[in-house]
C-alpha positions in Angstrom: 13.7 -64.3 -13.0 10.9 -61.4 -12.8 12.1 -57.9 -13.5 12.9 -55.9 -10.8 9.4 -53.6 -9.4 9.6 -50.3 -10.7 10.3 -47.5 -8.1 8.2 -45.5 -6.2 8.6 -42.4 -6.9 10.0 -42.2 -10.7 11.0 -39.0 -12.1 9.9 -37.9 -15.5 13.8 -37.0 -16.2 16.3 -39.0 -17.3 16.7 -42.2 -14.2 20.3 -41.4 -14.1 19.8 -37.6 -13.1 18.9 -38.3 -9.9 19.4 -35.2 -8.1 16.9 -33.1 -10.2 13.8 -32.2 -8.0 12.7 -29.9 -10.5 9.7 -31.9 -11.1 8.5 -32.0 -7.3 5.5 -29.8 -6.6 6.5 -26.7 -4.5 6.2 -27.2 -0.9 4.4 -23.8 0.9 6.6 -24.8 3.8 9.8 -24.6 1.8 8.4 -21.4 0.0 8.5 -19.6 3.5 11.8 -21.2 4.1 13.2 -19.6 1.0 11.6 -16.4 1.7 12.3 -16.2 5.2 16.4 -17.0 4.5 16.1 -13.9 1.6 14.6 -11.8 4.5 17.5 -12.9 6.5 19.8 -12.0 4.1 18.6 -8.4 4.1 18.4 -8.0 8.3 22.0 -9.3 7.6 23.1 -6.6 6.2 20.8 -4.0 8.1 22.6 -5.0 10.9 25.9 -4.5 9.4 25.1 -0.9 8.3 23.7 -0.7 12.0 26.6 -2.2 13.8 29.5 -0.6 11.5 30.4 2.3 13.2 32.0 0.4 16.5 34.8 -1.4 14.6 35.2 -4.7 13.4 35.2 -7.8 15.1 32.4 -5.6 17.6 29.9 -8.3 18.6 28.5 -6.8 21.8 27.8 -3.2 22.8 26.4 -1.2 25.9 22.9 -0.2 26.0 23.1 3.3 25.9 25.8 3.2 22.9 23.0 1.1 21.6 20.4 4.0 22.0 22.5 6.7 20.6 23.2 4.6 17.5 19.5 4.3 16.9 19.0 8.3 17.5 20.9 8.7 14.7 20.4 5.6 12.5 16.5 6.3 12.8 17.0 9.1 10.3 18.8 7.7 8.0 17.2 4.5 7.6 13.9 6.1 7.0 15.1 9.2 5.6 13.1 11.2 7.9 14.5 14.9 9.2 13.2 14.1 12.9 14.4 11.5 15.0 12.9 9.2 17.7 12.9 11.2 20.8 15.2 10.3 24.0 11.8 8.8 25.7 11.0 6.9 22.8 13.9 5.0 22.4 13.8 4.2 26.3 10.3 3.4 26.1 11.6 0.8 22.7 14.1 -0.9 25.0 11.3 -1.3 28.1 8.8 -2.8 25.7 10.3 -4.8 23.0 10.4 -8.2 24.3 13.9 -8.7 22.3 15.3 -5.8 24.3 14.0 -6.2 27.6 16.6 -8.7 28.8 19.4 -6.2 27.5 18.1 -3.6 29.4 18.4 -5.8 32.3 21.9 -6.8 31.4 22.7 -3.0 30.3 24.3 -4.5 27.1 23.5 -5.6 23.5 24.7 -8.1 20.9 24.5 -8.0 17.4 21.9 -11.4 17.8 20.2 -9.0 19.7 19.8 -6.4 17.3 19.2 -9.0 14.7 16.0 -10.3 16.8 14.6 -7.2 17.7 14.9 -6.0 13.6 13.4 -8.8 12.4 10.6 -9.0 15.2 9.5 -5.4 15.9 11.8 -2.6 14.2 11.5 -3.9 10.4 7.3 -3.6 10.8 7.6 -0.5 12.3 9.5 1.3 9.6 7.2 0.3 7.0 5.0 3.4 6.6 7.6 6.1 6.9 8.2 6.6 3.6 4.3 7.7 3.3 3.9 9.6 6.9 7.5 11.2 6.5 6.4 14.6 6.2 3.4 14.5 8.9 6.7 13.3 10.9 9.2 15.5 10.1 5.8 18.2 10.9 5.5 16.8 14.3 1.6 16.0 13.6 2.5 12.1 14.5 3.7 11.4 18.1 6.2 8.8 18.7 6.0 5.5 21.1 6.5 7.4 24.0 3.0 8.6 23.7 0.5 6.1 25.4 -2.8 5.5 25.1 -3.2 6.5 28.5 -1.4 9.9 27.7 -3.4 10.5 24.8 -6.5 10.3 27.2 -4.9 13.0 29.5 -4.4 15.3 27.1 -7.6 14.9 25.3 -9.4 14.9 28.4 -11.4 18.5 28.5 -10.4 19.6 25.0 -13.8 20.0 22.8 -15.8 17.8 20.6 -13.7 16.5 18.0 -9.9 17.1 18.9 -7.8 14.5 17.9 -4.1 12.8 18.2 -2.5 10.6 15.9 0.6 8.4 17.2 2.6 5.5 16.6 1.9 2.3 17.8 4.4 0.4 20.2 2.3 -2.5 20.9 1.0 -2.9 16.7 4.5 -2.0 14.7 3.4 -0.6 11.7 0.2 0.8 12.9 -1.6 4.2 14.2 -3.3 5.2 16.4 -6.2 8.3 16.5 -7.7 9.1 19.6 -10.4 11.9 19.9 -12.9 13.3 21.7 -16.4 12.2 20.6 -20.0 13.9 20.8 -20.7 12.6 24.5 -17.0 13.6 25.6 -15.2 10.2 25.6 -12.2 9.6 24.4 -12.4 7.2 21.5 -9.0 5.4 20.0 -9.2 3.7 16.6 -6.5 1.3 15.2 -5.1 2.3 11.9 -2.9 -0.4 10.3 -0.8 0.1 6.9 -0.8 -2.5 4.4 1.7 -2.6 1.4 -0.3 -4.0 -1.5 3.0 -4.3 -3.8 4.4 -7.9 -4.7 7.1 -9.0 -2.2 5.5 -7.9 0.8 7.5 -9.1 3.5 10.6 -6.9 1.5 12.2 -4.1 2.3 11.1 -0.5 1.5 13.5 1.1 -0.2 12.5 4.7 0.6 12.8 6.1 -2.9 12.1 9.9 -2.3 8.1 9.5 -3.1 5.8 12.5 -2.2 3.2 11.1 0.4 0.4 10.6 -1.8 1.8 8.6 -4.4 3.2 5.8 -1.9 2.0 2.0 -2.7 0.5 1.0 0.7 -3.0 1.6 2.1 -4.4 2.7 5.7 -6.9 0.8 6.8 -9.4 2.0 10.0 -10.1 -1.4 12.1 -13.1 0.8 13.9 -14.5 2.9 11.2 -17.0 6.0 11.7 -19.7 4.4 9.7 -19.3 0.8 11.4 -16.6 -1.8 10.0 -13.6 -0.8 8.5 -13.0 1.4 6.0 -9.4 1.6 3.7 -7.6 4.4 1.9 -5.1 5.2 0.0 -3.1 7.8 2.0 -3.7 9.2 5.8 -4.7 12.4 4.2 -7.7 11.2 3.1 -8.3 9.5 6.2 -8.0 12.4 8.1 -10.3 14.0 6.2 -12.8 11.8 5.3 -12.9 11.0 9.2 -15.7 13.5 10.1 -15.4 12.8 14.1 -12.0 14.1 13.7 -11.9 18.0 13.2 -8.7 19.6 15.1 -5.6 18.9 15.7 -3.3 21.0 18.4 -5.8 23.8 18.4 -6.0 23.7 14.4 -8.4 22.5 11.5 -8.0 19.6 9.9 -7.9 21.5 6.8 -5.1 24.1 8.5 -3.0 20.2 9.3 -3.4 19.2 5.3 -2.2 22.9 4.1 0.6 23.0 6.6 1.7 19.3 5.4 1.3 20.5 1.7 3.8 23.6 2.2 5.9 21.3 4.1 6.1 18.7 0.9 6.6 21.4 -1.5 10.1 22.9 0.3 11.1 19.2 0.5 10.9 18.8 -3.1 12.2 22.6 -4.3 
């Protein structure tokens, strides 16, 4: 009789190891699948750090036990001295699509928490640990500050005064509004990339002064047309010449005040 046909796919290992798929080109799909079940493993454990304080065997909490863990947990998961405010975490739970059913129901599970983490909260965190002292200085506002607020409050001030917030709608961006040469308010997206290997990691949040962190900021709608990128927001600030004072001060006045600030942190 004829030999058998040889099979269609045939290994370059031995026939009889037939579970080795060492060989197999790597499949992008499965890449993200890997990736994506390491990322899990770390929200995992993010939200056992965040759940741990109401006991075990806790799968389900009320919402406002929910926001006065996060007051707190805020801080030490970014290792920041100033908290979200009261309105911010309000305006988190009204927003986040992840939390707007809870806020309905008045209570929130740990698949919940584990959604919203992954979703929103894990992108939001990610520049902290390079604006951490222009928080802790109160020269970022939190979520709570709109857009629309930002225009109110810019609206009369001269030529040039500016506000920098946090974004609620872009997680991990900025926001800088000011007051331009014909009197409009103008708001221009800042986002923050992390140029380091592993990207969709966790920061750790060594204790790094601000200007030797790894990520970039990057202006969407620069002064001089396109975007432009750099390596920390104090050079931002002051290479954005449209942008001159901040509550009633210089720019220059901001970057001194941020420098003393930096210095007690580290003595």
């Amino acid at each position: 009789p004829p030999p058998p046909p040889p099979p269609l796919h045939s290994s370059p290992s031995s026939s009889s190891n037939l579970t080795d798929t060492s060989y197999l080109p790597v499949n992008s799909k499965d890449l993200r699948s890997r990736q994506y079940e390491k990322s899990s493993k770390l929200q995992d454990k993010k939200t056992e750090t965040f759940w741990k304080v109401f006991g075990p065997g806790r799968v389900e909490i009320s919402l406002q036990q929910f926001k006065d863990r996060l007051l707190k947990w805020f801080c030490t998961d970014t290792r920041t001295r100033r908290s979200l405010s009261k309105d911010d975490v309000d305006k988190i739970c009204l927003t986040c699509p992840q939390l707007i059913k809870c806020t309905r129901s008045g209570r929130v599970s740990k698949d919940d928490f584990h959604k919203w983490y992954f979703a929103w909260y894990k992108r939001f965190r990610k520049p902290f640990h390079q604006i951490r002292h222009y928080w802790n200085s109160w020269l970022i506002l939190g979520v709570s500050t709109t857009r629309d607020k930002v225009s109110s409050v810019l609206s009369g001030s001269r030529e040039g005064s500016f506000v920098i917030r946090t974004s609620i709608n872009h997680p991990g961006c900025l926001a800088l509004g000011y007051v331009d040469s014909d009197r409009s308010i103008v708001h221009v997206k800042i986002d923050y990339y992390n140029a380091a290997p592993g990207d969709d990691e966790e920061e750790d949040f060594e204790e790094e002064e601000e200007e030797g962190g790894r990520g970039t900021f990057r202006t969407f709608v620069g002064h001089r047309g396109g975007h432009e990128t750099f390596n920390s927001l104090s050079q931002l600030v002051l290479d954005f010449r449209k942008a001159t004072s901040l509550h009633m001060g210089s720019k220059e006045e901001m970057l001194l005040r941020l420098s003393q600030v930096a210095a007690a942190a580290a003595a």
